[in-house]
N, C-alpha and C positions, 0 to 999 in steps of 0.2 A: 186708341178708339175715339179718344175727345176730337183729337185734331181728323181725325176721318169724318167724324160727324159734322166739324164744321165746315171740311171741304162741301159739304153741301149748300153751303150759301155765300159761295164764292162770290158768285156772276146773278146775287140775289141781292136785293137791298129792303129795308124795313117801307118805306117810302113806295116799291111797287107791289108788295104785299097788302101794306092799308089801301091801297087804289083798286086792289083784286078784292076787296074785302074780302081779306083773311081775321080769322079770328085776334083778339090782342093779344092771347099767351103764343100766338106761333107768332107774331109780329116780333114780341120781345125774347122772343126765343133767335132768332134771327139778328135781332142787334144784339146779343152775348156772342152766340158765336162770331159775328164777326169783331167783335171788339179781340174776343181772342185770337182770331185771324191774325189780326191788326200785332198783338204782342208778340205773336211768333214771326213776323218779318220782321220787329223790331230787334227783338233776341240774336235773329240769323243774320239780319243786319249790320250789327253791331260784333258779330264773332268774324266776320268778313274784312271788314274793318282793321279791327286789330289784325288780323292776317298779312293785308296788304302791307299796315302800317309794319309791321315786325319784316315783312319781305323784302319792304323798300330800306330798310335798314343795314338787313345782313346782307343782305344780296345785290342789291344796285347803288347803297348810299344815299337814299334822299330819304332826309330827314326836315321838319318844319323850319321854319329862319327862327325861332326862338328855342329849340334844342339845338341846331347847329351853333347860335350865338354861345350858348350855357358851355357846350362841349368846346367850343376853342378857346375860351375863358379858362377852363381848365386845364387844357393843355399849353397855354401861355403862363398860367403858374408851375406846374410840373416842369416846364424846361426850364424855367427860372432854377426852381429847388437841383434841378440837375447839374447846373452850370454851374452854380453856388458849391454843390456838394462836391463836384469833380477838381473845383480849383482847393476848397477847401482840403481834399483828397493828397493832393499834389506839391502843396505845400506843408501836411504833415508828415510823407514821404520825402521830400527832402530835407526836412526839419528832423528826421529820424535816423537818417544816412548820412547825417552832414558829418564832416570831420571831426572830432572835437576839439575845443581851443583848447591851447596849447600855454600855458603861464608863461608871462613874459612878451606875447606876442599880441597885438589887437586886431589884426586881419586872420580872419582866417580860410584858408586856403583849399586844396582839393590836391597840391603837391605833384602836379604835372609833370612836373621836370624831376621831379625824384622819383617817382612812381611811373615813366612814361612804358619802359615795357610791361608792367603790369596790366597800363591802359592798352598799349598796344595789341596783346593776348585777348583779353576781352574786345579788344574790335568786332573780330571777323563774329563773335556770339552778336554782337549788339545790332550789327547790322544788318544778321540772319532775320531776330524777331522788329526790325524796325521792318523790313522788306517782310515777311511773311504775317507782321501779324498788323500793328498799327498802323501801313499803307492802304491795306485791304478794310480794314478796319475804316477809316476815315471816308473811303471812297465807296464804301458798302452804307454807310449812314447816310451818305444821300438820297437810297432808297425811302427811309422814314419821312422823309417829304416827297414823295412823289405815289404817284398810283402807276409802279414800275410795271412795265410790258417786254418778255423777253424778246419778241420781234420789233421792239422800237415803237415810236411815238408814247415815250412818255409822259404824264402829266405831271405839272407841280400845282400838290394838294395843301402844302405846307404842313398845319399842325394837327390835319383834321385825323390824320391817322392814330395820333397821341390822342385825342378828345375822346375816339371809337374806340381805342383799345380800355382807358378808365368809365367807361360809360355800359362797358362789355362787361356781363355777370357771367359769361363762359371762364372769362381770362380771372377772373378774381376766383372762381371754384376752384381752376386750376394752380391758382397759388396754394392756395387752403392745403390741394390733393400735395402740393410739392413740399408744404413744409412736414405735413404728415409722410411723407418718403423721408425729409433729411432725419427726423427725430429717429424711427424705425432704423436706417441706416447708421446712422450716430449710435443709436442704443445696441443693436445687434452687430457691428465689425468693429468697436472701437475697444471699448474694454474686457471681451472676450479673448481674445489673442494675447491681451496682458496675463490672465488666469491661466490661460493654457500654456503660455512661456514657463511659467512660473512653477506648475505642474508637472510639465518636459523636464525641467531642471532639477525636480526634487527625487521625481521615480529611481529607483536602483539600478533597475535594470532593462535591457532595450530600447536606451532612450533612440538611437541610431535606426531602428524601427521604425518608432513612432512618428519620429520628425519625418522621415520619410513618404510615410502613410499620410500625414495629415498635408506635407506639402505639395502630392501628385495631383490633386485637384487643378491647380495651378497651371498643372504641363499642360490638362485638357484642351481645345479649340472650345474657343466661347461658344458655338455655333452649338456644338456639341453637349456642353453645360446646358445650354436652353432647351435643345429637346427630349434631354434626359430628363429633366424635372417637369417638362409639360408631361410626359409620359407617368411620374410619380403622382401628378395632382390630377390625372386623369379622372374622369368624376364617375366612377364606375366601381364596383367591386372588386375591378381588375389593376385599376389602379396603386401605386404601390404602399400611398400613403395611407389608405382606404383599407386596403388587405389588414394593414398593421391597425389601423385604427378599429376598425370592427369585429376585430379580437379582441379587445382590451374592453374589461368591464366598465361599467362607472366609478366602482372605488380605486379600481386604476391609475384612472384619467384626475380624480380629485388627488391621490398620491402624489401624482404629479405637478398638480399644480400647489399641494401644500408641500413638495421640496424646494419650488423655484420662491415661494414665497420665503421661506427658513433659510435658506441662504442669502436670501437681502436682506431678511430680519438680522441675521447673524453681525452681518456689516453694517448695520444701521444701530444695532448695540454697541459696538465697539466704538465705533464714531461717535455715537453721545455719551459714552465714557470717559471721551476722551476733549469733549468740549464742541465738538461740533456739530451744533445740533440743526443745525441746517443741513447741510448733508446729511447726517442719519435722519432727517424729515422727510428728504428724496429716496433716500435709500426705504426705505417705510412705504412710502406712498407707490412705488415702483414693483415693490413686491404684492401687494395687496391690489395693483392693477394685472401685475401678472395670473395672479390667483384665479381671478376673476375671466380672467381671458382664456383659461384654460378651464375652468369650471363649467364653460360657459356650452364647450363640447357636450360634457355630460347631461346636460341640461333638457335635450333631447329626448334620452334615456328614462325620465324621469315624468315627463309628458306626454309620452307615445301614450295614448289610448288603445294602440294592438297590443301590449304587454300588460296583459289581464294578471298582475301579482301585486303584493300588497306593496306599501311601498322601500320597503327596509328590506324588500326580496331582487328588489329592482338593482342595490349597487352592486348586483352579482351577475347583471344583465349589460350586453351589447348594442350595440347602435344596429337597427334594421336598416336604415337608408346607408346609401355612402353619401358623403359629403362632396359639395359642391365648390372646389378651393376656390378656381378663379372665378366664378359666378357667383359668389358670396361679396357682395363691399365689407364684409367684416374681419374676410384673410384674403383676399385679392390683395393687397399691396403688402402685405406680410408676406405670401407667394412669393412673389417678386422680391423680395429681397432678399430671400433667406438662398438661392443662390449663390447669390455674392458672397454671401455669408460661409458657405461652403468653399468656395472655390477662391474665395481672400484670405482665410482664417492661416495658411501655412506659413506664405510668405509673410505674414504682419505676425507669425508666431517668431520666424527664423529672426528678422530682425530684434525683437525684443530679446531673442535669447543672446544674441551678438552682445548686446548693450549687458544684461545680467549678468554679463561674463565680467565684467569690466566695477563690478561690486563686491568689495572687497567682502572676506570671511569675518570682517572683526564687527563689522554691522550687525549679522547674525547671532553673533556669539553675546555681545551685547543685549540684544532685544532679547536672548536667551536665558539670562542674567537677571532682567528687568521684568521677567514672566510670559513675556509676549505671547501671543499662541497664531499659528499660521496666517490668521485674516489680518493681523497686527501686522504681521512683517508688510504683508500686500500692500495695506494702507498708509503703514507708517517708518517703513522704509525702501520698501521698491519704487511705489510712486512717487515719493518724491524726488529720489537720486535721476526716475527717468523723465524728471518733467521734460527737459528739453526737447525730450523725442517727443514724448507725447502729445504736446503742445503742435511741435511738426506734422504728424499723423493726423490730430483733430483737424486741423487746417486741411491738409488733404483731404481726408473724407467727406468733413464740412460741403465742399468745394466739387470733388466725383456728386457727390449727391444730387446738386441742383443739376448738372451734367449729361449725368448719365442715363439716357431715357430707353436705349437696347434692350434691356432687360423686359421693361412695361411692355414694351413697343411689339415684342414676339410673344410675350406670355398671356395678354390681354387686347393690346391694344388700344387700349385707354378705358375699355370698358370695366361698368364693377366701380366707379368710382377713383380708378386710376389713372385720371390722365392728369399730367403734368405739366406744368408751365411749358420748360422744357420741348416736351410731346406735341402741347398743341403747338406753338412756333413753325415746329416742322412741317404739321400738318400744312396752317397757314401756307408757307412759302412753298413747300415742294407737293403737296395733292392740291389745292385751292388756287396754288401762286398769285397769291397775295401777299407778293415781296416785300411791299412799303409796311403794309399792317404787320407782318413777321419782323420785321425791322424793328418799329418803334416797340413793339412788344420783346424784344431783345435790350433794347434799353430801359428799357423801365423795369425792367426782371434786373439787370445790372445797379441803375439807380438803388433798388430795393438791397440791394447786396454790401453796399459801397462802404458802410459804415461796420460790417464785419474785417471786409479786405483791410480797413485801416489801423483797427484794432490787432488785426493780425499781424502785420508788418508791424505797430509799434511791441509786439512780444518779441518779433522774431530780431529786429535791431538791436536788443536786448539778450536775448541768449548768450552765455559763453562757452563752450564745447573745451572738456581738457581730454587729456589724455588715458586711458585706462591701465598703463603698464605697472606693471609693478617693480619698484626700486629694490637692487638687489642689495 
């Protein structure tokens, strides 16, 4: 209503009002509104502005010569720390592989001529991933300098695409989103399948069932996985996880969440019993977030203003709404994972039970001796006889993690708070083709990595693998 009343003294000025002797309160009534004229083209002005300026940025690249200066600045250091880190990378990989010296000898060698059919065999491997992976590799990074066109006439941009991609708050959300996927992923397929090995191996009877059962997921077609679970998180009452969930009371659903709590309390007692109080600090802090993320369902229950009962009447009450899986950011990227979680849990069981097999009975019988009680054995004798594997597995999964975007990609889409490094890349180069910017944003997601992979490799140079059999 303000701004309609001042439309009225648009094409009016205070100066031809005093010449019409107009009174003074309409004179001065006339120079407000237009002073407020005046603030609102200012206001609209300035929201224009930032428009174009954010336009010219994401979408045609012109940026001022003193943020484009800033951003190649930045990305002349970032290639530096890349180069640095990659030779440094390089050299503790074959600082890690290297032969060992030998007493007696001061050169040391790589044993050519003694080892040549060994090298021989590994050729035709070496060659494969030199031809498929680092050719492609090397010749695909010249995209990162250039503002790549798949019809030709390329430009070279040089660094400017490394500048835009650290200067870009989309790409740095989407790290945030990816590291919250690795943790999720890490926390739900790694040490799950060691409990359930564990658990396959102890039951009496049908173990040959059970393995079975739990490794058919496995045979499924991914395709098939995926829209089996968009149909369970369907956000309706029809839904499968909905049906189940809005059956279940509130003191249900807090049951639930004070068992997942009591069983990492259980292992987080044993752990600081045993000296390790770091770990049972994780083991604590992981139960008592669990609690809470499953309390958090009930929470609803307890707030609904339609359920007129007192409130001690209410944990005997249901959820009226169904839940929202992948349109919530608070289980959209839990959604997404617990899939995998399903349909990895068999085969990452069968292998640990492979390796269990291979742990002698006198362990057992000992820690039986010594009081143990089941969460002991888990902790203080399974885990450690399987580091090696373990250590393999985390590495793997670590690794699928930053990876694997399928799963986001069909269940959401990136939305909900799920899009992924990863995700967006793709977007970049294959919906936007924006080859060069998908490029440099593949290196720098790599860069970000490179101090894991190194870490990794010095475990894995280190491992020793024996035998399991048993001496008659």
């Amino acid at each position: 209503e303000l701004y309609e009343k001042a439309e009225q003294y648009r094409d009016v000025t205070p100066e031809a009002l005093q010449a019409q002797g107009a009174p003074p309160e309409k004179v001065e009534e006339c120079r407000a509104q237009r002073r407020l004229l005046q603030l609102r083209h200012s206001v609209l002005k300035k929201l224009l502005e930032e428009g174009v300026q954010e336009s010219n940025q994401k979408m045609l690249g012109i940026l001022s010569p003193r943020e484009q200066l800033l951003r190649r600045i930045s990305a002349v250091a970032l290639l530096i720390a890349i180069v640095v880190a990659f030779a440094l990378v390089f050299r503790r990989i074959f600082k890690a592989f290297a032969p060992p010296k030998t007493v007696g000898v001061e050169q040391q060698t790589w044993g050519f001529r003694k080892y040549k059919w060994a090298y021989l065999i590994l050729l035709p491997a070496l060659l494969s991933i030199l031809v498929w992976r680092y050719i492609p590799l090397v010749m695909g990074s010249m995209m990162a300098f250039q503002n790549y066109r798949i019809m030709g006439g390329s430009e070279w941009v040089w660094l400017d695409n490394f500048g835009n991609v650290l200067w870009d708050a989309e790409w740095w959300l989407t790290v945030y989103n990816s590291l919250k996927f690795c943790f999720l992923v890490i926390a739900l397929t790694f040490l799950p399948p060691v409990i359930l090995a564990v658990l396959l191996q102890e039951i009496p009877y049908g173990k040959i069932f059970f393995r079975t059962v739990f490794y058919l997921p496995a045979v499924i077609t991914g395709l098939v996985v995926i829209y089996l679970w968009r149909s369970f998180y369907e956000p309706s009452e029809f839904g499968v996880l909905n049906a189940v969930l809005m059956k279940i009371p509130a003191l249900g659903i807090i049951a639930l969440a004070v068992m997942f709590f009591l069983i990492l309390y259980f292992f987080a007692q044993r752990l600081f019993l045993h000296g390790n109080r770091f770990e049972a600090a994780l083991c604590f802090v992981a139960g008592c977030l669990l609690f809470y993320y499953f309390f958090t369902f009930a929470l609803p229950i307890f707030t609904d203003p339609r359920i007129e009962v007192p409130w001690y009447a209410r944990f005997f009450h249901t959820m009226r709404d169904p839940y929202r899986w992948l349109l919530d950011p608070k289980t959209a990227m839990v959604c997404c994972v617990l899939p995998n979680v399903w349909a990895g849990m068999g085969p990452g069981c069968l292998i640990y039970l492979a390796a269990l097999k291979g742990i002698a009975d006198d362990f057992y019988e000992a820690a039986d001796i010594d009081g143990a009680t089941f969460v002991d054995k888990i902790l203080f004798v399974v885990i450690p006889i399987l580091k090696p594997l373990l250590i393999i597995q985390f590495v793997g999964i670590f690794i699928r993690s930053w990876e694997n975007t399928a799963m986001i990609m069909t269940m959401t889409g990136g939305s909900s708070g799920t899009n992924v490094a990863s995700l967006l890349i793709f977007y970049k180069a294959y919906i936007y083709l924006k080859f060069g910017t998908a490029t440099a944003m593949a290196w720098i997601l790599g860069f970000m990595l490179i101090g894991f992979t190194v870490y990794q490799l010095q475990i894995l140079s280190k491992l020793e693998f024996k035998t399991t059999g048993k001496k008659e």
